[in-house]
C-alpha positions as CSV (number, residue, x, y, z in Angstrom):
1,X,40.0,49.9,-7.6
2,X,37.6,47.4,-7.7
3,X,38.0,43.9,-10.2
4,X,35.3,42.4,-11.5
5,X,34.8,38.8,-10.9
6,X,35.2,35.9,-13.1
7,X,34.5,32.4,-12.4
8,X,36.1,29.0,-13.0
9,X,35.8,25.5,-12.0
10,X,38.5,23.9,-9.9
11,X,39.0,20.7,-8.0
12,X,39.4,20.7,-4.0
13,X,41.2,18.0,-2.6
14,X,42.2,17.1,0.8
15,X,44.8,14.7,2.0
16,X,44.6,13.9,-1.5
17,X,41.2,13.1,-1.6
18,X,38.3,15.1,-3.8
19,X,36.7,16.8,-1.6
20,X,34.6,19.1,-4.4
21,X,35.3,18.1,-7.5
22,X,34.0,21.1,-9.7
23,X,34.2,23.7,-6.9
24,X,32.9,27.4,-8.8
25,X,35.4,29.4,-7.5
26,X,36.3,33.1,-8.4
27,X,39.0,35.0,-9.6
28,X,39.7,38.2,-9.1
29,X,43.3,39.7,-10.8
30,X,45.7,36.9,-10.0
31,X,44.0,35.7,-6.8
32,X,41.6,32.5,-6.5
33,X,38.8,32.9,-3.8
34,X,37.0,29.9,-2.6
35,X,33.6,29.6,-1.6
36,X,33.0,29.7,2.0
37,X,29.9,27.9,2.4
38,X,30.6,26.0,0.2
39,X,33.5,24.5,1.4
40,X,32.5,24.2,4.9
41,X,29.7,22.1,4.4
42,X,32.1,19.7,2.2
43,X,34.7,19.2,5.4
44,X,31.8,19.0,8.0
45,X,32.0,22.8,9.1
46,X,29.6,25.1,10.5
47,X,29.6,28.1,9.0
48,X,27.4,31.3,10.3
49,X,27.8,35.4,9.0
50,X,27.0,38.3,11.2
51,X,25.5,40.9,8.7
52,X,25.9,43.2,11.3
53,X,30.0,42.5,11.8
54,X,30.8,42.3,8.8
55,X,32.4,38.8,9.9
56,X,32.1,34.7,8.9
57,X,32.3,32.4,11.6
58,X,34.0,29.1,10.8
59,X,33.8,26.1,13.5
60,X,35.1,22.9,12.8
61,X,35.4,20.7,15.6
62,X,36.8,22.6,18.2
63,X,38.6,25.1,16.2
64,X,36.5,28.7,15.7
65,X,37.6,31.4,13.5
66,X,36.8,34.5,12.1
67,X,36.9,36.0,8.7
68,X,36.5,39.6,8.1
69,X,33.7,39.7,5.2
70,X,35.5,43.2,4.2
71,X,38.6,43.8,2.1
72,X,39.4,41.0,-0.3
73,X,36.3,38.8,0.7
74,X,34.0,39.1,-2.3
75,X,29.8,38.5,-1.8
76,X,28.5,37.3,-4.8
77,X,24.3,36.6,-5.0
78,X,24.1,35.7,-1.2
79,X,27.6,33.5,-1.4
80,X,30.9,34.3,-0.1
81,X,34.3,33.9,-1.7
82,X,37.2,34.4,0.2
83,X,41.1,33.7,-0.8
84,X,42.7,31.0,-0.6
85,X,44.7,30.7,2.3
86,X,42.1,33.1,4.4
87,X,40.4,30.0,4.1
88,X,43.2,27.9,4.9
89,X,44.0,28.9,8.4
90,X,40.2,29.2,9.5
91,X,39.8,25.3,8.9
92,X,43.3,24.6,10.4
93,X,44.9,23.7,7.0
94,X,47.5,24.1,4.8
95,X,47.2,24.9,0.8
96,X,48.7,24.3,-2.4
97,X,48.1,25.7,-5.7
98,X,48.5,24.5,-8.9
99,X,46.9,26.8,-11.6
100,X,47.7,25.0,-14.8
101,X,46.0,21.8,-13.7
102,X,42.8,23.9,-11.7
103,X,44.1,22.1,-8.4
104,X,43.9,23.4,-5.0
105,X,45.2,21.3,-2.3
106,X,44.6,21.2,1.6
107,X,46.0,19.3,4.0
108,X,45.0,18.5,8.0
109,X,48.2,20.1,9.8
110,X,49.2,17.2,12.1
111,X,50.2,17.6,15.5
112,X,53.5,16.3,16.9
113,X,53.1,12.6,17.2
114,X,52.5,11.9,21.2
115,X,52.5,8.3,22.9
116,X,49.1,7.1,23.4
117,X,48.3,7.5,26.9
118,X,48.3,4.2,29.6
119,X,45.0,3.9,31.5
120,X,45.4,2.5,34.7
121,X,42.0,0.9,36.1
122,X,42.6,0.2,40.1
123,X,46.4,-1.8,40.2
124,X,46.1,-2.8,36.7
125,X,48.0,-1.2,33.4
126,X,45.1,-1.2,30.7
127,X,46.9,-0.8,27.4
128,X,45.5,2.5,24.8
129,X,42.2,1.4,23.0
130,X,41.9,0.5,19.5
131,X,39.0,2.2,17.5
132,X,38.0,0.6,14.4
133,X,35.0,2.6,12.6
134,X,32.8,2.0,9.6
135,X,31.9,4.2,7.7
136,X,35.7,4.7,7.6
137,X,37.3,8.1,8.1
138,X,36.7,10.5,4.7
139,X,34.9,7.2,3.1
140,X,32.3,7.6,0.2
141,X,29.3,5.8,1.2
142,X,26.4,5.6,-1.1
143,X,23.4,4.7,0.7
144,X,21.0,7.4,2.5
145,X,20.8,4.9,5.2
146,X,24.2,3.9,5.9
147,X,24.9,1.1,9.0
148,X,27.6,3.3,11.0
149,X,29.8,1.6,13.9
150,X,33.0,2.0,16.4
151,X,34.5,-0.9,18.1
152,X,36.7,0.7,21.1
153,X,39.0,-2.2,21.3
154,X,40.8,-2.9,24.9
155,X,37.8,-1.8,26.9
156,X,35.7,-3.5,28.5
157,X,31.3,-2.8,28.1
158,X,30.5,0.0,27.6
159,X,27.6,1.6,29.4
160,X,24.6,2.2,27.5
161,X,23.5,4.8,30.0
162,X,26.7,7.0,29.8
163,X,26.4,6.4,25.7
164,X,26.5,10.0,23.8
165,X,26.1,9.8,19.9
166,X,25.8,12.7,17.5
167,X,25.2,12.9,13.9
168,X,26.1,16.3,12.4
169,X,24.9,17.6,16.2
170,X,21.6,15.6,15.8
171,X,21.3,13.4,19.1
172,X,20.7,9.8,18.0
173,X,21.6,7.9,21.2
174,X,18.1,6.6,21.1
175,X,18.7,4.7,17.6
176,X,22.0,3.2,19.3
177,X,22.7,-0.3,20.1
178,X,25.2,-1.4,22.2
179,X,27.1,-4.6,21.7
180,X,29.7,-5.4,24.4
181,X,32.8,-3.1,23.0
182,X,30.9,-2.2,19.8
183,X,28.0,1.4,19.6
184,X,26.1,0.4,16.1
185,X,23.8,3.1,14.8
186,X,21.2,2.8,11.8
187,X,20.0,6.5,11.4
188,X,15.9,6.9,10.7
189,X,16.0,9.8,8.9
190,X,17.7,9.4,5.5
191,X,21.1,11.4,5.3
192,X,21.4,14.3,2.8
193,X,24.0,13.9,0.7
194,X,27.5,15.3,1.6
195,X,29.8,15.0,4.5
196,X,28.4,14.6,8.1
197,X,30.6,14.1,11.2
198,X,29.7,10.9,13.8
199,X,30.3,11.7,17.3
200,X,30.8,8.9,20.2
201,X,31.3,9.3,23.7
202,X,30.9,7.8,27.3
203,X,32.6,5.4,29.6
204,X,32.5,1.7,30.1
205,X,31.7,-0.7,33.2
206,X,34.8,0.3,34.7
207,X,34.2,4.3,34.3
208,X,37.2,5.0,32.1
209,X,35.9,7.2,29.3
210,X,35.5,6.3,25.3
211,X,35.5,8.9,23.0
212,X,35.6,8.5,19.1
213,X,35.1,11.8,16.0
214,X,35.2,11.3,12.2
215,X,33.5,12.0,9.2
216,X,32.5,10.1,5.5
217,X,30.9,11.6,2.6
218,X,27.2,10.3,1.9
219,X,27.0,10.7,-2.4
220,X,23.2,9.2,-2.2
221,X,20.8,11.4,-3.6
222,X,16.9,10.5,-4.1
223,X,15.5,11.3,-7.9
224,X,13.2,12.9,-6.2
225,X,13.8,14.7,-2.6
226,X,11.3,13.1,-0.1
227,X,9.1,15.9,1.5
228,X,10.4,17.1,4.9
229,X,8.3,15.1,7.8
230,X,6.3,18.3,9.4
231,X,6.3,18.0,13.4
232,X,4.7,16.1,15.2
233,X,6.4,13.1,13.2
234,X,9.7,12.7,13.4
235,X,10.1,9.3,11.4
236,X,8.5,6.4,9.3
237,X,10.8,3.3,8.5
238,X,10.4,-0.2,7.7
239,X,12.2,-2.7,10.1
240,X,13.4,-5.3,7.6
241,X,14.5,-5.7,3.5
242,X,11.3,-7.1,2.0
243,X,12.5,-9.6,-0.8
244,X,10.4,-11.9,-2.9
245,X,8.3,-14.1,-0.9
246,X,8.2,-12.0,2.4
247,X,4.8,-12.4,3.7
248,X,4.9,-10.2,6.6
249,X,7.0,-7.1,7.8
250,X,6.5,-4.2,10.0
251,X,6.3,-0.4,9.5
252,X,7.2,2.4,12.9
253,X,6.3,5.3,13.3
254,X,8.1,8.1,15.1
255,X,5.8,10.8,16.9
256,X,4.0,12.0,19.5
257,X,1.9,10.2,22.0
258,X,-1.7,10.0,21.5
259,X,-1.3,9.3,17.5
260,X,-3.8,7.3,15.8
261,X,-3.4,5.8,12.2
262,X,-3.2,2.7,9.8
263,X,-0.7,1.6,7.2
264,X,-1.5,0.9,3.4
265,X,0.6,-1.1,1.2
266,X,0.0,-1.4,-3.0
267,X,-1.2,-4.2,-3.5
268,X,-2.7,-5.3,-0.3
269,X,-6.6,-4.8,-0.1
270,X,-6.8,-4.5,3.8
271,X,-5.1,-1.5,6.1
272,X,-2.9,-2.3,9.2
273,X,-3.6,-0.2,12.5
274,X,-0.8,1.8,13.8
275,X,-0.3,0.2,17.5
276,X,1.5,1.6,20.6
277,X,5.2,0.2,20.6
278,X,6.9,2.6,23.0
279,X,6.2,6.4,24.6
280,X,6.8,8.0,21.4
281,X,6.6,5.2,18.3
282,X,4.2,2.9,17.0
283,X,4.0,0.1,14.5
284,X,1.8,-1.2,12.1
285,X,2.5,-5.7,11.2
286,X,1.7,-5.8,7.8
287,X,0.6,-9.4,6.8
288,X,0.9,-9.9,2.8
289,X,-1.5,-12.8,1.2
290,X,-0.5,-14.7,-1.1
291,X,-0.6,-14.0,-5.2
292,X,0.3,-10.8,-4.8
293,X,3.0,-9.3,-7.5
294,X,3.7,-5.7,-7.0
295,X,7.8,-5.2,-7.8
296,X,7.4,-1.1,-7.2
297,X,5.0,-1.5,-4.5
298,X,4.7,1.7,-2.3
299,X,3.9,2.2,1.6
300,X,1.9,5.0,3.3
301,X,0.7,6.2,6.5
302,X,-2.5,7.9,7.6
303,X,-2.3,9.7,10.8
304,X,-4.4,11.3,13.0
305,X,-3.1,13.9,15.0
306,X,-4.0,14.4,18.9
307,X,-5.7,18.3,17.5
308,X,-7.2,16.1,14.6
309,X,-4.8,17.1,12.2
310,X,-4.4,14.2,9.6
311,X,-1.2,13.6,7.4
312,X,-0.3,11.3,4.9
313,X,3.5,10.1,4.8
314,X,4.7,8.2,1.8
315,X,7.5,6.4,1.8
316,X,10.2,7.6,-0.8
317,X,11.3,3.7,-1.7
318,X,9.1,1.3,-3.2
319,X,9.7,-2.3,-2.5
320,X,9.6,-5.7,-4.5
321,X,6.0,-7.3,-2.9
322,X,6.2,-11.2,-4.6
323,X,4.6,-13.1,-2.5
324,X,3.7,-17.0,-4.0
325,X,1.0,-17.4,-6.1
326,X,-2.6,-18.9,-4.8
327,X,-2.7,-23.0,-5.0
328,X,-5.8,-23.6,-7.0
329,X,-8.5,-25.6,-4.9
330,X,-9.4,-29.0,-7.0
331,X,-13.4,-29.4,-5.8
332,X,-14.7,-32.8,-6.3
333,X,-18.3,-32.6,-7.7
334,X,-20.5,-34.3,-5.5
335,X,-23.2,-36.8,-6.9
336,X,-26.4,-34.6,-7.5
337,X,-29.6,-36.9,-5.8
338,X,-32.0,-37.9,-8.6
339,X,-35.3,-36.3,-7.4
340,X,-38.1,-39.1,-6.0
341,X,-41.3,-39.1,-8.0
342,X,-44.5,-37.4,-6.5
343,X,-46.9,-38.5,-4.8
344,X,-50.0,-37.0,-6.0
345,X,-52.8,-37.1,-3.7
346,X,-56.0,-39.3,-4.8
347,X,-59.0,-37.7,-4.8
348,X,-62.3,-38.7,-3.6
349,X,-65.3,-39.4,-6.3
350,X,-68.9,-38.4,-5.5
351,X,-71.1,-39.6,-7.7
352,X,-73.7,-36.7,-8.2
353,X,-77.4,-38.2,-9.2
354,X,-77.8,-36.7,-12.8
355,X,-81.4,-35.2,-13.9
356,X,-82.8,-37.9,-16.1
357,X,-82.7,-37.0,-20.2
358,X,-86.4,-35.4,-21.4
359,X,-88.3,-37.6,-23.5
360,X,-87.4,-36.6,-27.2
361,X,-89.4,-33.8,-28.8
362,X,-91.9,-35.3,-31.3
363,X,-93.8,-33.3,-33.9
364,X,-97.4,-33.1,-34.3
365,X,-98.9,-33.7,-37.2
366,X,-101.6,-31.0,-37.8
367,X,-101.6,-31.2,-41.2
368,X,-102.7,-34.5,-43.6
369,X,-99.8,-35.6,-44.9
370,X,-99.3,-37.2,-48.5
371,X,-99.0,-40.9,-49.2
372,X,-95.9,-42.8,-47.1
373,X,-93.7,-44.7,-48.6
374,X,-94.3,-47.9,-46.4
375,X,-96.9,-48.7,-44.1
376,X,-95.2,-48.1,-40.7
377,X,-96.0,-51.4,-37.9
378,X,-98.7,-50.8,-35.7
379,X,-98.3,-49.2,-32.8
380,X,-98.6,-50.8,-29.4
381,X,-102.0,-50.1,-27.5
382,X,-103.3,-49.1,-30.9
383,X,-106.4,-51.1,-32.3
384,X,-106.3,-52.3,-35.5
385,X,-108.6,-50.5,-37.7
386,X,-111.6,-53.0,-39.1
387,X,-111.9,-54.1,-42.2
388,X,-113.3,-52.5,-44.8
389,X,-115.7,-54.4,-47.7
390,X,-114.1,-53.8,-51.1
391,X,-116.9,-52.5,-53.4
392,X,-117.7,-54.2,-56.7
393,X,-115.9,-52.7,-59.6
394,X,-118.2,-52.3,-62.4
395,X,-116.7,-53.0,-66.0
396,X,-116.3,-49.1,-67.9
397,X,-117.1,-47.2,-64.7
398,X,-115.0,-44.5,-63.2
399,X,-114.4,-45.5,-59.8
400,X,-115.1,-43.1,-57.4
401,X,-112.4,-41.3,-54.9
402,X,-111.9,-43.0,-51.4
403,X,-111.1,-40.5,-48.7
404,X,-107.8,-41.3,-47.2
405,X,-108.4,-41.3,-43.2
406,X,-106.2,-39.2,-40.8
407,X,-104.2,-40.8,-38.5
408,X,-102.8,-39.4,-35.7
409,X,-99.8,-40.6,-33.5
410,X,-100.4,-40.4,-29.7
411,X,-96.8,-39.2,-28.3
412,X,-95.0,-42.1,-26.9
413,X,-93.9,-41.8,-23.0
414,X,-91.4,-43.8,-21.6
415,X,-91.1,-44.4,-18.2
416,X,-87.8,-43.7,-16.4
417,X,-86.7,-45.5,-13.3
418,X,-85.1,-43.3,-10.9
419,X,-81.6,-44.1,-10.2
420,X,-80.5,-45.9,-6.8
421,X,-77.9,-44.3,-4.5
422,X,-74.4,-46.0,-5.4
423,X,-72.5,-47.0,-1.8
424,X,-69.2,-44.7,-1.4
């Protein structure tokens, strides 16, 4: 007879610790079945099925196990619930349950406690090593870029060559620093939230071997998930916090050789060249003038591919760009030179010999005319007419009419000098 399944929320813990708070869990009859999956990726667990089988493969650590998927395992829209302590013994653990409260508890099954083992190095007694780690063990950490550490206390360098460092079997030994006793790691590509299991190993200067597991739970989760980077690049970070009044910083780039590309920032009006820092990275110094205010200022990179494939890469974070403002520049006016008067040019007179006037245009008289009003003066080089005898006026008698004589005016002509040359 088969049960049909209900679900219901319950909390996981471990060691006392949430591990999923609102776990969706289902219950079939009496019987609580957890999620596989689920679960597994919550303690750090690989988990694979074999559709083939019929099985689940559980590894954690160094611990395998199988589940059969048949029998009381359930599959439910891809997922797979199995029971409680199924689940149990194939991470290692042991369970409680408390069904009035929704509780389910594991716990790691410790070992029988063993003395730390002496190291001997040549003829002298080195005492155990003390590992102090950050993140620590089964911390939350709430950064996607969390600053991760082990000091292995008691041993002397440790050899950067023989360094092997693993984040959720990603190799990141190339992102390692090594200080004396201390391996510090900065991871490139931001962590997906959840648990993830850090990995150390190697030897020091003297050859006796370090070795270092645990795991924290990352709870940072971007509003909006950043793009996965496509290959060739692998990833894009900034190398320092850019506060208020940071003029300059600098952008990498994680690829493959033969990449070409520039940087852009909001904000900044100019682009920044990506330049070769090392066989497989490059890096862009971006220089930031000042008077620029851009608190959610973004950062992207154009890339050119070595098949001529381009991509664009934003950066998910924005930054605070405040740089200080621009000191305004106080120009003295300089005196403006009055203009000197101009010298115009004199120019040269000719006197040009004029035609002399014509003599005014007299009329001739062709005609008598009537009685003047005054006898005009004689004219020059005219004679004077001679007298004439007055007649004797008889007494009674009508005198007879004297004929009035016609003068005529011979046109007067004046004489014009001609005009001498005037000396220039």
């Amino acid at each position: 007879m088969i049960h049909a399944l209900t679900f219901a929320t319950y909390a996981i813990t471990l060691d006392g610790k949430p591990v999923l708070p609102h776990a969706r869990a289902a219950v079939v009859g009496n019987h609580v079945l957890l999620p596989v999956r689920a679960l597994g990726n919550a303690l750090g667990a690989d988990v694979g099925y074999d559709g083939r089988a019929h099985t689940i493969t559980v590894q954690r650590g160094a611990r395998v196990a199988t589940i059969s998927a048949r029998g009381a395992v359930r599959i439910d829209k891809g997922s797979a619930y199995a029971p409680l302590r199924v689940v149990a013994n194939a991470f290692g653990m042991s369970v409680a349950y408390d069904g009035l409260a929704r509780t389910i508890a594991l716990a790691q099954r410790t070992p029988p406690a063993q003395a730390a083992p002496t190291v001997i190095v040549g003829d002298a007694v080195r005492p155990p090593l003390v590992v102090t780690v950050s993140p620590a063990p089964n911390a939350h950490v709430h950064d996607a870029y969390p600053s991760i550490s082990a000091r292995f206390a008691g041993a002397a360098s440790i050899d950067p060559r023989s360094l092997q460092v693993r984040i959720d079997e990603r190799d990141v030994a190339a992102d390692a620093s090594v200080l004396g006793d201390q391996v510090l790691i900065t991871p490139r590509v931001a962590l997906t939230p959840g648990t993830h299991v850090v990995t150390i190993s190697g030897r020091d200067i003297t050859g006796a071997a370090i070795a270092q597991q645990w795991s924290f739970v990352d709870t940072f989760a971007f509003s909006t998930a950043p793009p996965p980077a496509r290959f060739p690049v692998s990833a894009i970070w900034i190398d320092r916090w850019v506060t208020p009044g940071t003029n300059a910083f600098d952008v990498y780039v994680q690829g493959v050789p033969g990449m070409t590309g520039y940087v852009g920032v909001d904000g900044v009006g100019s682009y920044f060249p990506l330049q070769v820092y090392s066989a497989n990275a490059y890096v862009a110094h971006v220089f930031v003038p000042n008077g620029v205010n851009q608190p959610f200022a973004r950062v992207a990179a154009r890339m050119t591919f070595p098949n001529g494939v381009q991509q664009t890469i934003v950066l998910p974070q924005t930054i605070n760009l405040t740089t200080p403002p621009i000191q305004p520049t106080i120009v003295t006016p300089s005196p403006v030179p009055k203009p000197s008067p101009r010298t115009v040019p004199t120019r040269r007179s000719v006197d040009v010999p004029t035609a002399s006037p014509s003599p005014p245009r007299r009329n001739v008289l062709t005609t008598t005319p009537g009685p003047l009003p005054r006898t005009p003066a004689p004219l020059k080089d005219t004679p004077s007419p001679a007298p004439t005898a007055t007649p004797n006026v008889v007494p009674g008698a009508t005198p007879a009419a004297t004929p009035t004589p016609v003068r005529t005016r011979r046109p007067l002509i004046r004489r014009t000098p001609s005009p001498s040359p005037t000396p220039t």
